[in-house]
C-alpha positions in Angstrom: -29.6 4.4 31.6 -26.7 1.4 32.3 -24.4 2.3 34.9 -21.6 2.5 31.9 -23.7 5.3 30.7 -25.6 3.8 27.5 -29.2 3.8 26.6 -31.2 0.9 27.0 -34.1 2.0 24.4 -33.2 3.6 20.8 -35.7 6.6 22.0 -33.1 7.5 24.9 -30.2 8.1 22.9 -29.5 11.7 21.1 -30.9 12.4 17.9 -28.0 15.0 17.6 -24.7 15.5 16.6 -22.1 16.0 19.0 -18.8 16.2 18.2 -15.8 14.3 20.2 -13.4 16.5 22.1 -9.6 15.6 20.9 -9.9 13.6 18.5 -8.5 13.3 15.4 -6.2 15.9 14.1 -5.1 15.1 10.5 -7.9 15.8 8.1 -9.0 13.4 5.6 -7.6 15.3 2.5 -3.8 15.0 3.9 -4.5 11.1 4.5 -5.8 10.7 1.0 -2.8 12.8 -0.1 -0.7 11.1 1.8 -2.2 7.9 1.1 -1.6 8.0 -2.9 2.1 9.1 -2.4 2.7 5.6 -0.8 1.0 4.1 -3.5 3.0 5.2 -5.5 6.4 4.8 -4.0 5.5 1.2 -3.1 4.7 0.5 -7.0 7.8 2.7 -8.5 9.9 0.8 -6.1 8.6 -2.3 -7.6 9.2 -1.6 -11.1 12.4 -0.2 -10.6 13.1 -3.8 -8.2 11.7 -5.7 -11.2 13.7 -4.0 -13.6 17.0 -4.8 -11.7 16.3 -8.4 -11.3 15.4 -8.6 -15.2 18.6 -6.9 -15.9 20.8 -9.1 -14.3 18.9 -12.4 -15.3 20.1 -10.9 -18.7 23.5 -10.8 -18.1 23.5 -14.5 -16.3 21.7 -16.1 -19.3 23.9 -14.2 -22.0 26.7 -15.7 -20.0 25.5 -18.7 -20.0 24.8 -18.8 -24.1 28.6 -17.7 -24.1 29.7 -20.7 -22.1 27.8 -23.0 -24.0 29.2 -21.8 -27.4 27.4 -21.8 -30.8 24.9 -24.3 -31.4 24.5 -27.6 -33.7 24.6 -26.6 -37.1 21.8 -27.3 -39.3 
């Protein structure tokens, strides 16, 4: 053994499992859960952004075919 406490040869370590004392608390199903809920917010909150900025692109280039007035005639 090191003096930090590791194994020098593969044969020293443990073959077993040991679990770690205080470690994490949140299981995985609740990160998952939690993980697809902000998926989802991010992209409805980017549609709904998109649609907002479409709408009032709209409205400024209907304005501006108003300002300009009807075209040549043909």
């Amino acid at each position: 053994m090191l003096a930090d406490g590791t194994a020098q040869n593969p044969e020293d370590r443990s073959t077993q499992f040991v679990p770690v004392e205080g470690g994490e608390t949140t299981s995985a199903g609740t990160m998952l859960v939690v993980a697809y809920l902000l998926m989802w917010a991010i992209l409805i909150g980017f549609v709904l952004t998109s649609w907002m900025r479409q709408k009032k692109l709209d409205a400024r280039l209907s304005e501006l075919e108003r300002s300009l007035g009807p075209g040549p005639k043909s």
